[in-house]
N, C-alpha and C positions, 0 to 999 in steps of 0.2 A: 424288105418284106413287111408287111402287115402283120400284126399278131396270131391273124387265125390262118394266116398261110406259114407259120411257123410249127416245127416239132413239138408238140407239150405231150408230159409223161404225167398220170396220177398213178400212182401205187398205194395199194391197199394192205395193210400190213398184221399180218397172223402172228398165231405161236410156231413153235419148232415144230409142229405137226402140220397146221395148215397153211403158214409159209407168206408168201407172196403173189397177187394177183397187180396185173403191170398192163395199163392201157395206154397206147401213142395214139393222138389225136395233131391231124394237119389238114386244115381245109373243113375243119367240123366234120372231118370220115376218120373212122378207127383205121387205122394203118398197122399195126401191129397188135400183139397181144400175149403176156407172157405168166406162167404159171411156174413158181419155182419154189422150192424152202432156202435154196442159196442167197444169200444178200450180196457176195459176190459178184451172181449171175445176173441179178438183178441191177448191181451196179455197172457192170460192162457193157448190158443188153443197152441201156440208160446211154452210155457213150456212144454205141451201134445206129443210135437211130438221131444222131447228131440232138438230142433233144434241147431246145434253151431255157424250158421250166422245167421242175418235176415238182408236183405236189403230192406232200409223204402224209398219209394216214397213221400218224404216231409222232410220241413227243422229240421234239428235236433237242431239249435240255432237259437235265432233270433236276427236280425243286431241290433249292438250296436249303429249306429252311424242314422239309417232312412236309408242308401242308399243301395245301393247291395254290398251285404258281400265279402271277397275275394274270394272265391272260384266259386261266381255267376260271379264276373269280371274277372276270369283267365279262367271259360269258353268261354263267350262271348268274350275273345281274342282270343281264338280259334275259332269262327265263329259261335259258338252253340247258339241258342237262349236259355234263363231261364226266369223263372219268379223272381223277386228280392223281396227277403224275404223283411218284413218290421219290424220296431221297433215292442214290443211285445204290448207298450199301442196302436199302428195303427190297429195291428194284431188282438187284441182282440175284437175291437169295428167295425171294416169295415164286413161286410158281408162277397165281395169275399175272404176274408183271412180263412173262417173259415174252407177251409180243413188243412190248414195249425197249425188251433187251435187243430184240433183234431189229427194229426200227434203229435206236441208239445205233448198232451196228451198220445199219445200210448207211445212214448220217455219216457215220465216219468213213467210212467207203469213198463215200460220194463229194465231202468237202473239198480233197484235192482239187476236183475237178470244175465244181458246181459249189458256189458260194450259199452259206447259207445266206437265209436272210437275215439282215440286221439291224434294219430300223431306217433304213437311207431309201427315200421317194425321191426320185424313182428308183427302184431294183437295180442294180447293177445284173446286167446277165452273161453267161449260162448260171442259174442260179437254183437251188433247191430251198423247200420250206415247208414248214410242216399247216396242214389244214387238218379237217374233220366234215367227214360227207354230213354227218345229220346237219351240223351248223351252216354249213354250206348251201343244204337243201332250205332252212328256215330262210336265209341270205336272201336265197333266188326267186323264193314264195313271198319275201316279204311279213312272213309272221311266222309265229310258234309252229310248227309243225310236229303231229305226234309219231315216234318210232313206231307203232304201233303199224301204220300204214306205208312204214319206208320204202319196199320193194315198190308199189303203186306210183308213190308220189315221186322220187327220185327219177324214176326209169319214164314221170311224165315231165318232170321238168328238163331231164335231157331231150327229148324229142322236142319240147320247143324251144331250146337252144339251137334244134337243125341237128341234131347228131341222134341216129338210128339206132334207135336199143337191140336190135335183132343178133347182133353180136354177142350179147351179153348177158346170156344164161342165167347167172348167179348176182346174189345179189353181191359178191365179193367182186363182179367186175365191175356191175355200174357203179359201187362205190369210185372202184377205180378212174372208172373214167369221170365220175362227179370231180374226183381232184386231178383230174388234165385237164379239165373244165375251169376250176381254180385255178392254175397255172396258164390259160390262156388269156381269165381276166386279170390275173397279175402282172402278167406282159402288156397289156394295156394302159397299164395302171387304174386300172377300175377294181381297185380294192380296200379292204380295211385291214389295218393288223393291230391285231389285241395283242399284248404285252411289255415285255420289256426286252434290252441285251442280254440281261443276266442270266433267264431261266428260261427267254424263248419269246418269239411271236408266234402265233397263230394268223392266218390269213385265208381271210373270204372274201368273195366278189360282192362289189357294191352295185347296187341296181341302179 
């Protein structure tokens, strides 16, 4: 099979209140679509639809050191704003980190199954990894783009990828499917990954 006639999963990942938003993409058509606060669900639903990427909207490690990981500081040299993952004892106990808590947990869910990524070109698959729709969205445009006009720009750059936004109500799914998107150019291997083993890559599509 071809890459884009393959399974790819993006999931978009909240707090304990707004949970999980999960898009399958096969053939550039959403095929599935899933809404949950379970990371569980979300992990098995991931197994259900045979998927061979999944690209996770949340950090896959957490910084070893308190400050922003490599791959958050080699974006922000490139001009992209990120959120900077924190230690895991910060992480665990702060409020706002807890989507972050629960990404960590779907990651672990999901390792058995689905390899993170690790730094080896090409991917080994079925394999999971973590991306970021905005960076993702500047990736596809080729320049900075402002959050400001996300909803617009994202839900324009899927439609010329060939994948129909009309599915996709909120902006919490076309993120979603922005990162099944990512996980279809990483089966390709048309991608970049910012960081390291230690504390995590990040990966977006290279144009």
């Amino acid at each position: 099979m071809t890459p884009i006639e393959r399974t790819v999963v993006g999931v978009d990942v909240g707090g304990l209140k707004k949970g999980f938003h999960a898009v399958a993409l096969r053939d550039n058509q959403i095929v599935a679509k899933l809404t949950t606060c379970s990371p569980l669900e979300v992990a098995t639903w991931c197994r259900q639809q045979g998927a061979a990427a999944l690209g996770i909207d949340a950090p896959c490690q957490w910084s070893l050191t308190g400050r922003a990981r490599s791959c958050e500081r080699e974006l922000a040299g490139l001009g992209m704003t990120v959120f900077c993952t924190p230690s895991q004892a910060v992480g665990e106990v702060h409020p706002f980190y807890g989507w972050m808590v629960n990404g960590a947990e779907l990651f672990r869910l999901l390792v058995p199954d689905y390899r993170l990524y690790d730094g080896r070109t090409p991917p080994l698959d079925p394999l999971c990894f973590e991306t970021f729709p905005q960076a993702i969205a500047c990736s596809l445009a080729g320049r900075n783009l402002s959050a400001k006009n996300k909803r617009a720009d994202r839900r324009r750059l899927l439609v010329q990828a060939g994948i129909s936004s009309d599915a996709l109500p909120t902006i919490d799914d076309i993120d979603a499917a922005l990162c099944a998107l990512s996980a279809q150019h990483v089966l390709a291997g048309r991608f970049k990954a910012y960081g390291d083993a230690a504390e995590g890559f990040i990966l977006l599509p290279a144009r």
